[in-house]
C-alpha positions as CSV (number, residue, x, y, z in Angstrom):
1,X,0.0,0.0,0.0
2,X,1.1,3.4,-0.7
3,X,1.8,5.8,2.3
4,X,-1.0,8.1,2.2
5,X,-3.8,5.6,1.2
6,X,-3.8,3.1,4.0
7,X,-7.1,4.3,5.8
8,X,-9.2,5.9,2.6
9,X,-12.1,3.9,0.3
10,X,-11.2,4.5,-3.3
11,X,-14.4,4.2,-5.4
12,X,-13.3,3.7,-8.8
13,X,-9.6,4.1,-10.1
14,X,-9.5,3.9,-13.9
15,X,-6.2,3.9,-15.0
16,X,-5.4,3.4,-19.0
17,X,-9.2,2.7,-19.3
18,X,-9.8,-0.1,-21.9
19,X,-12.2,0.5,-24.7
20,X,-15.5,0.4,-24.2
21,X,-16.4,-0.1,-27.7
22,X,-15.6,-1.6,-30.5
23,X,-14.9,1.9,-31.8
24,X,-12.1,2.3,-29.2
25,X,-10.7,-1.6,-29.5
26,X,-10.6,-0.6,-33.8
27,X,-9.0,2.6,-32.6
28,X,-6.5,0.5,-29.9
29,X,-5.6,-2.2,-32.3
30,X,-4.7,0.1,-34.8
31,X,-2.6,1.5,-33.1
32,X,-1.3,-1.4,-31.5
33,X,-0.2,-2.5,-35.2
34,X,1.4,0.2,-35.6
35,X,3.6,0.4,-33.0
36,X,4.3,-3.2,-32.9
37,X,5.1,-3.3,-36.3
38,X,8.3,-2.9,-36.1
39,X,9.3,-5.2,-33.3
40,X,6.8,-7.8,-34.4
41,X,9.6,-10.5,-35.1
42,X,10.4,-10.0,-31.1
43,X,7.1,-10.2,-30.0
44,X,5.4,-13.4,-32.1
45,X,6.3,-15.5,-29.2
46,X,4.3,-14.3,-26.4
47,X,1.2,-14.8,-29.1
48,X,2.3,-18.7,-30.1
49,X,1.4,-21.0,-27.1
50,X,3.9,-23.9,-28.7
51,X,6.9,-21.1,-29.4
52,X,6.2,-19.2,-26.3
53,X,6.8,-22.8,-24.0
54,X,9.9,-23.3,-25.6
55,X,11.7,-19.6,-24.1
56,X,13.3,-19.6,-21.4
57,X,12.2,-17.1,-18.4
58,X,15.0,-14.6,-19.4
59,X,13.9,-14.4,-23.2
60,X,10.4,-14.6,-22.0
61,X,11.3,-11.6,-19.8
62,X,13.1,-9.5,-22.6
63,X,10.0,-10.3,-25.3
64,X,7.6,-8.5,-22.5
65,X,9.6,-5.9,-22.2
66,X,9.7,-5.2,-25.8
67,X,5.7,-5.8,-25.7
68,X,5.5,-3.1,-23.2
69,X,8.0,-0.7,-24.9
70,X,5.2,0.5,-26.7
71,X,3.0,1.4,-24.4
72,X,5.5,4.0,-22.9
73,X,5.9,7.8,-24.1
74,X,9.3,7.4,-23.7
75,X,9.8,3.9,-24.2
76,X,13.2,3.3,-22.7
77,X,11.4,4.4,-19.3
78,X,10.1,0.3,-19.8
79,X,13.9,-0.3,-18.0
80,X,11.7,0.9,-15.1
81,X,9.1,-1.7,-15.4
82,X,9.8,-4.4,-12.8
83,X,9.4,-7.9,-14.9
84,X,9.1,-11.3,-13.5
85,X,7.0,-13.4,-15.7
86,X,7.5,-17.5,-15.4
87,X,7.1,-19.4,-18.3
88,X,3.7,-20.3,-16.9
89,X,2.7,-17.2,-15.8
90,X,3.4,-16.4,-20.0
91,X,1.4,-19.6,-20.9
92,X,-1.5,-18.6,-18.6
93,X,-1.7,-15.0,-19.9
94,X,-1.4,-16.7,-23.4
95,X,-4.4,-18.6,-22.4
96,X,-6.4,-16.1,-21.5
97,X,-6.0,-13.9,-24.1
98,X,-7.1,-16.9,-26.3
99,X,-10.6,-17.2,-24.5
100,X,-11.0,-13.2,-23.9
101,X,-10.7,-13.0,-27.9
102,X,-13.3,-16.1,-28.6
103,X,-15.8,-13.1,-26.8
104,X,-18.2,-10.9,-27.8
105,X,-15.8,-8.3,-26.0
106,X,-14.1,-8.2,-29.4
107,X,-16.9,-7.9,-31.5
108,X,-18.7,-4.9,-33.7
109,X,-22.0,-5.7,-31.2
110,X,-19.4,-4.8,-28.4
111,X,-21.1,-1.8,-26.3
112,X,-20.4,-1.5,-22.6
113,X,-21.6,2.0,-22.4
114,X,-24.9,0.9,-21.4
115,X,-23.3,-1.0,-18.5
116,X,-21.0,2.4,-17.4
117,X,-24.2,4.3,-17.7
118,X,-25.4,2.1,-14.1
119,X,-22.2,2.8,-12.4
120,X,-22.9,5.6,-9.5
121,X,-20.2,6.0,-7.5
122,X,-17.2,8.4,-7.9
123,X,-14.5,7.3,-10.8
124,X,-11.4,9.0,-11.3
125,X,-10.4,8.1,-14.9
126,X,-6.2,8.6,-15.3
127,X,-4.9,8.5,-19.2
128,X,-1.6,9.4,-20.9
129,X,-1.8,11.9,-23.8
130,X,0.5,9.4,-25.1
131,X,-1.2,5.9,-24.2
132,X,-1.1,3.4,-26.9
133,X,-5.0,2.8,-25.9
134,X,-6.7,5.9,-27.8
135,X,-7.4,9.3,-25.4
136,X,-11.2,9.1,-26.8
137,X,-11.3,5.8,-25.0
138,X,-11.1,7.5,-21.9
139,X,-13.3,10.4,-22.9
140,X,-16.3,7.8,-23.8
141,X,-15.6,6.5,-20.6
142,X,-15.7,9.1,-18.6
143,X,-19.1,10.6,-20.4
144,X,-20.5,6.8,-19.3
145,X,-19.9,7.1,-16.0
146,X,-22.0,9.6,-14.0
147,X,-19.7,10.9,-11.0
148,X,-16.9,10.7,-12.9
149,X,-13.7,12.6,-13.4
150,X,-11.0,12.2,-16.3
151,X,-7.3,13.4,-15.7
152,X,-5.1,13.2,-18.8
153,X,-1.1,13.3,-18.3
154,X,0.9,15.2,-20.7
155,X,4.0,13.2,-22.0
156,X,2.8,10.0,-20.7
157,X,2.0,6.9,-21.9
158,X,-0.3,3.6,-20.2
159,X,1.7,3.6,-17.7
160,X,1.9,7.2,-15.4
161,X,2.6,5.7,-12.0
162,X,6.5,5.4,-13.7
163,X,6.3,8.0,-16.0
164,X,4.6,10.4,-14.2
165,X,4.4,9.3,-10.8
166,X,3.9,13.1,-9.2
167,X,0.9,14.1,-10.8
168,X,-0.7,10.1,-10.7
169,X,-0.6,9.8,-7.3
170,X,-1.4,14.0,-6.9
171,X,-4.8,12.9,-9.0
172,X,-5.7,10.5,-7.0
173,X,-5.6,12.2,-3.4
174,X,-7.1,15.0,-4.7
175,X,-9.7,12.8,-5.8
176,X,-9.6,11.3,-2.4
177,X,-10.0,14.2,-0.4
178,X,-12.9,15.5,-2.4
179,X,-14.8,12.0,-2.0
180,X,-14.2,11.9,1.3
181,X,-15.3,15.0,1.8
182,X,-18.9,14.3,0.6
């Protein structure tokens, strides 16, 4: 736990929102494609369950860390990311990426703004200008959800509590104080 947060009820912490349409996964796997494009030869593995159980922890290791590369503004600041993966901790993410995609989560009839639209207690929404998942992903979000608040960080990608760790954890206890104060 964070020193700070120990005795206060966070409602909602969005951070890096997913999309909540198939709008916004079009939108993120563009994107995605993009970016990956050209380390794709690095990162096939972590997609083939049969290549994937045949690295070793320390190449399994080095093929996330390219993975997550992208997702940084800056991506050497992915030296920062603390990585441990086993190999079947890789196999079970494998695995469930496998079902999540045999969803209707990735489908056109995909549409969890409905479901947002129930949600009634306070959300602080926290996005990178620079997030590989599209800023309007958050923005759709955030118009879902009733009591909610979006913060977007300049020069920062999906992951602010490296990159920007000052003004993440500034959002959310001034979030905090102003729910707690209600």
């Amino acid at each position: 736990m964070y020193r700070g947060f120990e005795s206060l009820s966070l409602r909602h912490l969005l951070v890096g929102s997913a999309p909540a349409d198939y709008k916004g996964q079009k939108a993120f796997a563009d994107e995605f494609n993009k970016r990956t494009h050209s380390i794709k030869h690095k990162i096939d593995p972590l997609f083939n369950d049969k290549i994937l159980s045949a690295l070793s922890k320390e190449q399994i290791n080095d093929a996330y860390r390219d993975l997550f590369s992208v997702y940084f503004e800056e991506p050497s600041n992915v030296q920062k990311l603390t990585l441990d993966m086993s190999k079947e901790s890789a196999i079970g993410g494998f695995n469930v990426l496998s079902l999540m995609l045999k969803t209707p989560y990735f489908t056109p009839d995909c549409n969890l703004i409905p479901a947002l639209r129930s949600l009634t207690v306070p959300t602080l929404i926290i996005h990178g200008n620079q997030d590989i998942i599209p800023v309007d992903t958050a923005k759709t979000v955030q118009q879902a959800i009733q009591d909610s608040k979006v913060v977007y960080l300049n020069d920062c990608g999906h992951f602010p509590y490296i990159e920007k760790p000052n003004e993440f954890f500034s959002s959310i206890r001034s979030f905090l104080s102003k729910v707690e104060q209600r």
